[in-house]
C-alpha positions as CSV (number, residue, x, y, z in Angstrom):
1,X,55.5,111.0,109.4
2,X,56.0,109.1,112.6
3,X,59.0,110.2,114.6
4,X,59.5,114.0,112.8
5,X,62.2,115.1,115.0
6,X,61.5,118.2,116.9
7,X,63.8,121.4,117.1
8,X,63.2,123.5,119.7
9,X,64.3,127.5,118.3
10,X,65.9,128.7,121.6
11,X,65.3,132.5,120.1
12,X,61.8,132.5,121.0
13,X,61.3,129.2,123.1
14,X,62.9,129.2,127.0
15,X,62.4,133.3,127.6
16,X,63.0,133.6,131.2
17,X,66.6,132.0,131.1
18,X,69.8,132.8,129.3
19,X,71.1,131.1,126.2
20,X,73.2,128.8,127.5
21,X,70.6,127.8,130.1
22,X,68.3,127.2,127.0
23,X,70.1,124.6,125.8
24,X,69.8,122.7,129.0
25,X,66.6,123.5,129.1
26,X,65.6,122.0,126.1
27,X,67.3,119.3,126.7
28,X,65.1,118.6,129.8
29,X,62.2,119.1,127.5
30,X,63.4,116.0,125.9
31,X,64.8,117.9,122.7
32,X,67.7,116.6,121.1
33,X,68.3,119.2,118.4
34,X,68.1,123.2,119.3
35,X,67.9,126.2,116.5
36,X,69.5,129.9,117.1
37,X,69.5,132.9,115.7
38,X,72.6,134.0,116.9
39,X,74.9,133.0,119.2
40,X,76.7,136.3,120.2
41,X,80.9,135.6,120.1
42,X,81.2,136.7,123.8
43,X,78.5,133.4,124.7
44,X,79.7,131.1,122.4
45,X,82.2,129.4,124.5
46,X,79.7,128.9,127.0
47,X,76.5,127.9,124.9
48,X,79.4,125.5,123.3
49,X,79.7,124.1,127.1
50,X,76.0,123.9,127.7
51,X,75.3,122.1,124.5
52,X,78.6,119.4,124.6
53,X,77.1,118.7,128.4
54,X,73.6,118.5,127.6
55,X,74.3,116.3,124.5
56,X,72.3,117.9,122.3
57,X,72.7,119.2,118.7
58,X,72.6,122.3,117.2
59,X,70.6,121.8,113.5
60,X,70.8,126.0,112.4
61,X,72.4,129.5,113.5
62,X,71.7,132.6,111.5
63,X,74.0,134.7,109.9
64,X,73.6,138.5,112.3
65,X,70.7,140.2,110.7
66,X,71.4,143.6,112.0
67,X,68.8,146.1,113.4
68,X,65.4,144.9,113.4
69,X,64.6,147.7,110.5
70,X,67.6,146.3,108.5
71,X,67.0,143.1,108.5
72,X,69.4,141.5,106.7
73,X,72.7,143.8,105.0
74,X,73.8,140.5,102.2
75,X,71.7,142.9,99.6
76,X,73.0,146.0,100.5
77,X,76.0,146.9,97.9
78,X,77.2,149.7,101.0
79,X,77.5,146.8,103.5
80,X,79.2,143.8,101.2
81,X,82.7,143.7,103.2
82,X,80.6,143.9,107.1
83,X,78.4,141.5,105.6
84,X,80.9,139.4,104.9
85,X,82.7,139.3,108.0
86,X,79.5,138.3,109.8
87,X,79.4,135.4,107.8
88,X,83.0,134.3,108.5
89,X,82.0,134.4,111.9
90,X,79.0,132.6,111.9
91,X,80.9,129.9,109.8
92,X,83.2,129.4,112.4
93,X,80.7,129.4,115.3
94,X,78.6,127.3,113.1
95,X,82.5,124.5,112.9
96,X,82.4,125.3,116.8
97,X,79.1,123.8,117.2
98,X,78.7,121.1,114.8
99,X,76.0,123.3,112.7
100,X,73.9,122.0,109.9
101,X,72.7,124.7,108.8
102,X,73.3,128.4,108.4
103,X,70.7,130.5,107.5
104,X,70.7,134.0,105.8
105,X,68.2,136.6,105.4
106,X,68.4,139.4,102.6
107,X,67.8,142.8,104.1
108,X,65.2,145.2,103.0
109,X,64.5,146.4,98.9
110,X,66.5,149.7,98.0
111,X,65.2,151.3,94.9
112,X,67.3,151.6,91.7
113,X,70.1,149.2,93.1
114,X,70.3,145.9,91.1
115,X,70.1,144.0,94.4
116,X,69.6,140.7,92.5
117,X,73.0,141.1,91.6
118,X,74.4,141.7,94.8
119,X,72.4,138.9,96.4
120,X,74.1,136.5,93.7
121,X,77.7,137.8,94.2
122,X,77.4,137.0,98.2
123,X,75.6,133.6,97.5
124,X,78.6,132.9,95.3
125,X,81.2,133.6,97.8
126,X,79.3,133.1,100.7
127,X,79.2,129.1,99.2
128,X,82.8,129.2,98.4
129,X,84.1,129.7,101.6
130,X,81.3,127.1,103.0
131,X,83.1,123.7,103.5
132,X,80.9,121.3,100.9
133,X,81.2,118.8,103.7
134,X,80.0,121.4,106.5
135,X,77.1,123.4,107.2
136,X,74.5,124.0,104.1
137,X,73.4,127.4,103.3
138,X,69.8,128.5,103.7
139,X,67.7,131.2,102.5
140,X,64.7,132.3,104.4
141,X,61.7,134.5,102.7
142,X,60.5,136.5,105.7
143,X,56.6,138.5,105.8
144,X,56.6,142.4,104.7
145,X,53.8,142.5,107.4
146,X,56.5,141.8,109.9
147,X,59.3,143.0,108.1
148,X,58.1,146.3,106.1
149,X,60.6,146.7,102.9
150,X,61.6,143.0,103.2
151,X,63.4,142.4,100.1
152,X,62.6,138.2,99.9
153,X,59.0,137.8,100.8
154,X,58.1,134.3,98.3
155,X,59.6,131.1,98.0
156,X,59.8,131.6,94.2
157,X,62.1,134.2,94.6
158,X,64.6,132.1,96.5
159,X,64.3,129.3,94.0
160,X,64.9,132.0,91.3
161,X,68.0,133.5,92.7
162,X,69.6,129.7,93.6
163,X,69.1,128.7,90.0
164,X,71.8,131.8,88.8
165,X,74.4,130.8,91.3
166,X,77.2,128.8,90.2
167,X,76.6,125.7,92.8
168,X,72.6,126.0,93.4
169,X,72.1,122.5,94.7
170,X,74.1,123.8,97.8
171,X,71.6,126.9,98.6
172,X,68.2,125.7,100.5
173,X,65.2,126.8,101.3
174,X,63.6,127.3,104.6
175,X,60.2,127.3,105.2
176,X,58.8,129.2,108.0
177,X,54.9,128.8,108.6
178,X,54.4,131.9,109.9
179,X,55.8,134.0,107.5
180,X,54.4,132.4,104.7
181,X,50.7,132.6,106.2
182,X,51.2,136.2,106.9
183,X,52.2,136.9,103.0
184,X,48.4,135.8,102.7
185,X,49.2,132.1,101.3
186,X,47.8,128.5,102.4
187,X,51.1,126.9,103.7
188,X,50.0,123.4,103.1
189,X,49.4,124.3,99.3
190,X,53.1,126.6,99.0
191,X,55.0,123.6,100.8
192,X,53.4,121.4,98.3
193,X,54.9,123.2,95.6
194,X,58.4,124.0,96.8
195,X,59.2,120.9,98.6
196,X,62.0,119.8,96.5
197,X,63.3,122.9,97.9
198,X,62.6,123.1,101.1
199,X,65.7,121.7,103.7
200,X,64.2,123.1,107.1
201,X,60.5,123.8,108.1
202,X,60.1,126.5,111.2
203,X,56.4,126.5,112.5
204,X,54.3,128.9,114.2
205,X,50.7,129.8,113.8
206,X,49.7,132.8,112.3
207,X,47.9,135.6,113.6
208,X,50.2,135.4,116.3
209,X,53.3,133.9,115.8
210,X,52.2,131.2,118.8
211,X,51.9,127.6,119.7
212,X,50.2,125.6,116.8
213,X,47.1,125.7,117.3
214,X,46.5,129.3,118.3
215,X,46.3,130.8,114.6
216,X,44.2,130.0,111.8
217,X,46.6,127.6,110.0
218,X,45.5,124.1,109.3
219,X,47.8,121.9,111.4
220,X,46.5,118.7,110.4
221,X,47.0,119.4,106.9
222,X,50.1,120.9,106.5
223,X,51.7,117.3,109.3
224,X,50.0,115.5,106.0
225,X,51.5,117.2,103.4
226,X,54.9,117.1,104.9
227,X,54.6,113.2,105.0
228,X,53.2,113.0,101.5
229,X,55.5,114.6,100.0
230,X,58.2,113.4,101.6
231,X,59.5,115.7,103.6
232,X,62.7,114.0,105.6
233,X,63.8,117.1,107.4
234,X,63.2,118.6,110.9
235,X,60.8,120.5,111.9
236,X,62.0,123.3,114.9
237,X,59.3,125.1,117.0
238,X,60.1,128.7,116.5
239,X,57.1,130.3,118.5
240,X,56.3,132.6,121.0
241,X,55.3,129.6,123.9
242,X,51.9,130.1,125.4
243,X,53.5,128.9,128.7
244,X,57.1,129.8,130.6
245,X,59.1,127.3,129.1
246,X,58.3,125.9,125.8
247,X,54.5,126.0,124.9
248,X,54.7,122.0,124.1
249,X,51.0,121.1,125.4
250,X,50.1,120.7,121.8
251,X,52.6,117.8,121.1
252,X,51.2,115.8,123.2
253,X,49.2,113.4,121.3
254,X,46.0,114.6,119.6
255,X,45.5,115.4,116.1
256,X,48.4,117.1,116.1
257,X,51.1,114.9,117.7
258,X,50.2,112.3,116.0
259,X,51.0,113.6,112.9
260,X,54.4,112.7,114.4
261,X,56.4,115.5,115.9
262,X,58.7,113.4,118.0
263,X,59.9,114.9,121.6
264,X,60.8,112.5,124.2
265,X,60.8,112.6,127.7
266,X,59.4,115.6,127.2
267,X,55.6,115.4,129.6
């Protein structure tokens, strides 16, 4: 696993700057590739600036999630034409900056709506207007402990909806460490099993959402079965840092950087 590039998620890392400055940031950190949520329209031109001039690249972008209690509007039949705006822009933010991936997130459960349904019908289109040459859709399952009502909580429910869509090979997975280990699973033994899957890895620990290291996850284990099974993506720090920039102490050699998280420059 020598060499795993780094990603560092300027939604959590770089707090006490602006977005744009993140990017520069990061790239003083030694990061070559950054993560976003979102990258409101009014800053894009300017986090386009920051990232051309730092030289960086921008590996994911979400598509808007909402409120914090919606969390998502793709499976809400009310919200199918705002949803789908917000994913037009995001595609074209994501063509602005050279995206790889966009990632989407489902919105909460709504009893006695066939929200399966829904899901597929946005997939569906939401991959027909996607370039196949361009950025590749994601799917992220997020915690009901942090999200309450989350509709998506388990990789086998991603995997189940991608196989009823009409291109599946072109929907990912993304694994996030911390929301898999706050469902109450071991994430060394879930990435094991949907690795074929997965496209991006996100890590935090868990309690916590912090630097690896702070939480009860086994670090050492999951680095391992990332390299044994052959994992050949990035992985992006998506933490709350336990310092003021980006929390990267625990990169830095030990049991855990030499499992191969690769930052240069970056001590």
């Amino acid at each position: 696993m020598a060499g795993r590039t780094a990603v560092a998620h300027l939604g959590l890392l770089y707090p006490a700057v602006s977005l744009s400055e993140r990017v520069i940031a990061a790239a003083e950190d030694g990061f070559s590739h950054v993560d976003f949520w979102e990258v409101p329209p009014g800053e894009l031109d300017r986090v386009a600036d920051s990232v051309a001039s730092a030289g960086v690249q921008v590996n994911s972008i979400n598509v808007p999630r909402g409120s914090h209690a919606e969390c998502g509007r793709m499976a809400d039949p009310e919200q199918v034409a705002q949803w789908r705006r917000s994913f037009e822009e995001t595609l074209s933010a994501a063509v602005c900056l050279g995206v790889q991936f966009i990632n989407m997130v489902a919105g909460n459960r709504q009893p006695g709506v066939d929200q399966d349904a829904v899901l597929t019908e946005n997939l569906n289109w939401a991959l027909s207007r996607t370039p196949v040459d361009g950025a590749q859709l994601l799917l992220e399952p997020l915690s009901e402990t942090t999200y309450p009502g989350y509709l998506i909580t388990s990789c086998e429910q991603v995997i189940r909806l991608r196989a009823g869509l009409d291109e599946p090979g072109r929907l990912g997975l993304l694994f996030d460490t911390f929301h898999v280990a706050a469902e109450g699973h071991n994430v060394s033994t879930v990435f094991a099993e949907y690795a074929p899957w997965v496209r991006h890895v996100q890590v935090a620990d868990s309690p916590g959402r912090g630097d690896p290291g702070t939480g009860d996850i086994d670090w050492s284990r999951f680095f391992r079965i990332l390299a044994d099974r052959d994992y050949r993506g990035k992985v992006s720090l998506e933490y709350v840092p336990s310092d003021a920039r980006a929390g990267l102490g625990w990169t830095y050699g030990g049991e855990y950087g030499a499992a191969g998280i690769g930052i240069a420059d970056n001590r």
